[in-house]
N, C-alpha and C positions, 0 to 999 in steps of 0.2 A: 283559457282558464279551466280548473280542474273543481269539478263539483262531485257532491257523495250523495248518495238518496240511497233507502230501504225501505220494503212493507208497502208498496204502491197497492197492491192486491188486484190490481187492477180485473176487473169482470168478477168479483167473487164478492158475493151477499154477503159474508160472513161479517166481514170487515164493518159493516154498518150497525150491530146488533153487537157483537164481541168487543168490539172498539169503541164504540160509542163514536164514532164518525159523523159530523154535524151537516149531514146531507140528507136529505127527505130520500133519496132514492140512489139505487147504483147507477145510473145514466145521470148524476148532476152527478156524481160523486167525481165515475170517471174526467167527465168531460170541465170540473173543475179541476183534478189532478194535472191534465193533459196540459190546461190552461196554465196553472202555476210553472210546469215543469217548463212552458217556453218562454214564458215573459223573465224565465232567470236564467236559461240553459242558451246560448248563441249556438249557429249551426256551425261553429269551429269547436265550442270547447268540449269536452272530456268530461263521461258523467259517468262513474263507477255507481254501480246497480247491485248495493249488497243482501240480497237475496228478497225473494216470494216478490215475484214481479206482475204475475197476471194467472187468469185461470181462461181456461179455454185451447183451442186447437193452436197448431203453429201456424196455420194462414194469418188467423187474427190474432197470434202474437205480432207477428211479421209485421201487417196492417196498423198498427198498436206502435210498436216500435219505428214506424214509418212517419207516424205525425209527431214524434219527438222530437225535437232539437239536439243537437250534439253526438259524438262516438260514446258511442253507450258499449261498457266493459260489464260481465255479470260475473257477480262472487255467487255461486248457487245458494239457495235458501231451501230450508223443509218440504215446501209446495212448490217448487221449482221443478217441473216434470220436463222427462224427456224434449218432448214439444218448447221449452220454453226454451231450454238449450239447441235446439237444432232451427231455431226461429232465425229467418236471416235479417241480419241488423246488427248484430252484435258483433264490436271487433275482438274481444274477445270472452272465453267461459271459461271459467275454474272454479275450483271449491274454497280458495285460500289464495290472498294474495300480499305479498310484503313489496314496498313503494319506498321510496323518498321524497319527499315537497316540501320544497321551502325548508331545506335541512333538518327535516325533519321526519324519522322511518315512521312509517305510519306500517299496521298490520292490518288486514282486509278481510274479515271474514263474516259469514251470518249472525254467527254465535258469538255472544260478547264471552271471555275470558276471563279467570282468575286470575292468571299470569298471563305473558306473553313471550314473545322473541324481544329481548327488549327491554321488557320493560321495566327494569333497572335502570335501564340508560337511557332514559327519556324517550323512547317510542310509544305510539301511541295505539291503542286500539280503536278503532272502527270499525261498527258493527252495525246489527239489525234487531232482529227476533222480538224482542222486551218487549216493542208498541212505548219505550217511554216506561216503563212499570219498574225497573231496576234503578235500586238507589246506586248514584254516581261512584265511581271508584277512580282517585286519581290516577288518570290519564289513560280514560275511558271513555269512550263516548257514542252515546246510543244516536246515528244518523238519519233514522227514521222518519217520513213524514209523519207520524203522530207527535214527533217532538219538535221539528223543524214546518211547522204550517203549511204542511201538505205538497214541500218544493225541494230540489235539490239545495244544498249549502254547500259554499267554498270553506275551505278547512281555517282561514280566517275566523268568519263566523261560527263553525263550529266551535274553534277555541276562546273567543267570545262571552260565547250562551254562557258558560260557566259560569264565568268573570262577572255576569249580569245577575245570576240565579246566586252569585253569594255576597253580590250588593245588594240583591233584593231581600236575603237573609238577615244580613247585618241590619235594614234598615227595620224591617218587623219579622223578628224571631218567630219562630212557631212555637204554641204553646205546651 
């Protein structure tokens, strides 16, 4: 199985006060993120890591990346330093990635888009950075634990959340 997660922030206080992350502290934060990532993540499948993964050195990325589940791929993010890229765990690092799943081009980057490769013809964009704060744009979608309950999502689910967020719509308008 093929999963998408961004904005783990993992080791960085910031994410608690900025985010409003519902964690008393950065050690329940992490060690509930850790937890989510592997009660959904199997040690076969495939988790593309689109960007601002951790803060701290590359040992304890490494260490970090060691108690995750699955082949972890990183599309770089903002705070994505050196150390986070040269961290071993990762099969692979780039800044930008284009996919197909489930007949479906998906685009892979930090930064959500205006446009895309694509996105004419039903490709999708998948992204990071927002936190969840950008209003949706068809066939867009912010993968982010801030938006997906702090776990990686299969592209199912991501396509989904919508489908959910515009029967939730439909059923009480916003005023």
């Amino acid at each position: 199985m093929i999963f998408f997660t961004a904005d783990t922030h993992f080791t960085d206080p910031r994410v608690l006060r900025l985010d409003k992350r519902p964690f008393p502290d950065l050690a329940t934060h992490d060690a509930a993120l850790v937890e989510a990532w592997n009660a959904a993540v199997g040690e076969d499948d495939e988790v593309w890591h689109l960007g601002d993964f951790a803060r701290g050195g590359a040992d304890h990325k490494t260490a970090l990346l060691g108690r995750l589940h699955g082949r972890k791929h990183l599309v770089l993010g903002n705070n994505d330093d050196e150390a986070t890229a040269r961290a071993s765990g990762w099969e692979s690092v780039s800044a930008y990635r284009e996919m197909e799943l489930d007949g479906r081009k998906l685009v892979l980057c930090h930064y959500a888009f205006r446009t895309w490769n694509g996105s004419g013809k039903g490709a999708l964009d998948l992204h990071g950075h927002s936190h969840g704060r950008l209003a949706p744009m068809t066939g867009q979608y912010d993968v982010g634990v801030d938006v997906f309950r702090f776990r990686p999502v299969t592209l199912p689910e991501i396509l989904v959340s919508r489908r959910r967020r515009a029967k939730r719509d439909e059923i009480s308008p916003k005023p």
